[in-house]
Structure formats: structure tokens, C-alpha cells
C-alpha positions, -999 to 999 in steps of 0.1 A, spaced: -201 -160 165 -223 -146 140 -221 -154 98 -205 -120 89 -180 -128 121 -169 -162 104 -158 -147 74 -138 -118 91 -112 -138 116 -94 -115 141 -59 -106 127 -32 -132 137 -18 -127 176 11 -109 177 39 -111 209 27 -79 222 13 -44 208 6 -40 173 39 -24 155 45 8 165 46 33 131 81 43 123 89 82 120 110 110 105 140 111 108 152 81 114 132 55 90 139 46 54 110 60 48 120 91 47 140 94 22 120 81 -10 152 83 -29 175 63 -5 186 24 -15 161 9 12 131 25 -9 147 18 -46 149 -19 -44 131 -41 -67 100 -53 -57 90 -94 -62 78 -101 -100 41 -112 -82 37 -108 -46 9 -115 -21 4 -84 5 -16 -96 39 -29 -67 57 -45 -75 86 -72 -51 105 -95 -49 136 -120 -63 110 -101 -93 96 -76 -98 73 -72 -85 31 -54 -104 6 -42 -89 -23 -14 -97 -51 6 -75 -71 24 -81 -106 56 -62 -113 48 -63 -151 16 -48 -147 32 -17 -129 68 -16 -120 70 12 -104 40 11 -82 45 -30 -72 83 -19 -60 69 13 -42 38 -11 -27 70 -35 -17 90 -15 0 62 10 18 50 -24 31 84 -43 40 94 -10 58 63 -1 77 44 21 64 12 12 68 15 -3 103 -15 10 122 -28 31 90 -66 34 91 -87 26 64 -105 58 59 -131 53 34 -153 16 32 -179 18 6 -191 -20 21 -192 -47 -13 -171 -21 -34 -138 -6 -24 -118 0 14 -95 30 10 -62 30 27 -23 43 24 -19 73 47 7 65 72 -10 69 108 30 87 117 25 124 103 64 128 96 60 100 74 30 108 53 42 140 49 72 130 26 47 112 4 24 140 0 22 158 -34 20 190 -23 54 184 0 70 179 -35 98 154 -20 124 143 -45 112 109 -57 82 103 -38 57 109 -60 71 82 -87 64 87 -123 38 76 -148 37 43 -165 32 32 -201 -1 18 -201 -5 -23 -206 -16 -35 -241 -51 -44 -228 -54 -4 -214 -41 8 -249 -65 -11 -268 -96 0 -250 -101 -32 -233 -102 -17 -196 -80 6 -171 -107 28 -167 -116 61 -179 -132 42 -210 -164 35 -199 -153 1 -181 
């Protein structure tokens, strides 16, 4: 095993295949304004995703962004992203991801689909964002 191979461990063994991606119809997922896709995320929760590559960490405050941190909750607790690609890995900077690998299901959340409620609205920006002290767009 090699240094960079250490710090990316294979993703955790599953019993069997990696989830299969759910579809449309038949998933919550397709139906952005149905009750399995309006509940209320965590306040602060950890999301795991694990890849061919390793595994990626990352948390997610509620108060930061209410909307987004219940939509990142329920996309994940439903599926969504099972077996989605990450399509753009700029290496020390940013790995892109979110397109659900099941085309039904991507297709709801695509803008130019214009599906009632998937595209969820714009937030109030956080003191620090108002204030100039970061959010981007500033110069930070």
C-alpha cells in the first residue's frame, strides 16, 4: 500500500452490490413536494459518502441553510446519490457531485424540468455573508 492509498481506505463492505439507484415513479424522490422530501432535516448532521476512492466527511448546520441542510437530508436518507459519480475533481480544491446516476430521477431536479418544489428557494443570507465577512462573491 502506497502513502496516498493509506489515507484513502476502501469504502466500508457492504452485504452484496452497492445500492441500486431508486427511479421514477415509484421513489419519494419524485415527488419534491411529497411528505417524505418535506421533513426536517437534523439541526447539524454528518453526511458519509463513500467512493471507489475512499470515503468524504462532511457536516451540515440547519441554521446556516434550512432549506438546503433538509433537502441535503432527505436526497441522502432516500437515495439519491447512491452510485452518483463525482464528475468534476480539481485534486487539493473541490470534487463535484449531486446528479443522480437514475435519469428519471435527476430529471425532476433539473431547472429546466421546472418541477413544483424542486428547485427550493433562496435564503436570507447569514450575518457574517451580510456584513461582508465571506459567502463569496466579495472578493473572499
Amino acid at each position: 500500500m502506497s502513502a496516498s492509498d493509506a489515507t484513502h481506505p476502501p469504502p466500508p463492505p457492504l452485504d452484496g452490490p452497492w445500492p441500486k439507484p431508486p427511479s421514477c415513479p415509484g421513489s419519494p424522490l419524485c415527488d419534491p413536494n411529497g411528505e417524505e422530501m418535506q421533513r426536517r432535516g437534523p439541526d447539524t448532521c454528518d453526511y458519509t459518502f463513500h467512493t471507489t476512492a475512499g470515503s468524504v466527511t462532511f457536516r451540515a448546520w440547519r441554521a446556516l441553510s434550512p432549506h438546503g441542510a433538509d433537502r441535503l437530508h432527505n436526497l441522502a436518507r432516500l437515495g439519491y446519490y447512491d452510485g452518483s459519480p463525482l464528475y468534476r475533481v480539481l485534486p487539493g480544491f473541490v470534487a463535484q457531485f449531486g446528479v443522480a446516476t437514475e435519469p428519471s430521477v435527476s430529471a425532476v431536479y433539473d431547472w429546466r424540468n421546472d418541477v413544483p418544489g424542486a428547485i427550493i428557494p433562496d435564503e436570507a443570507p447569514t450575518l457574517r455573508e451580510s456584513n461582508g465577512g465571506g459567502g463569496g462573491g466579495d472578493g473572499d
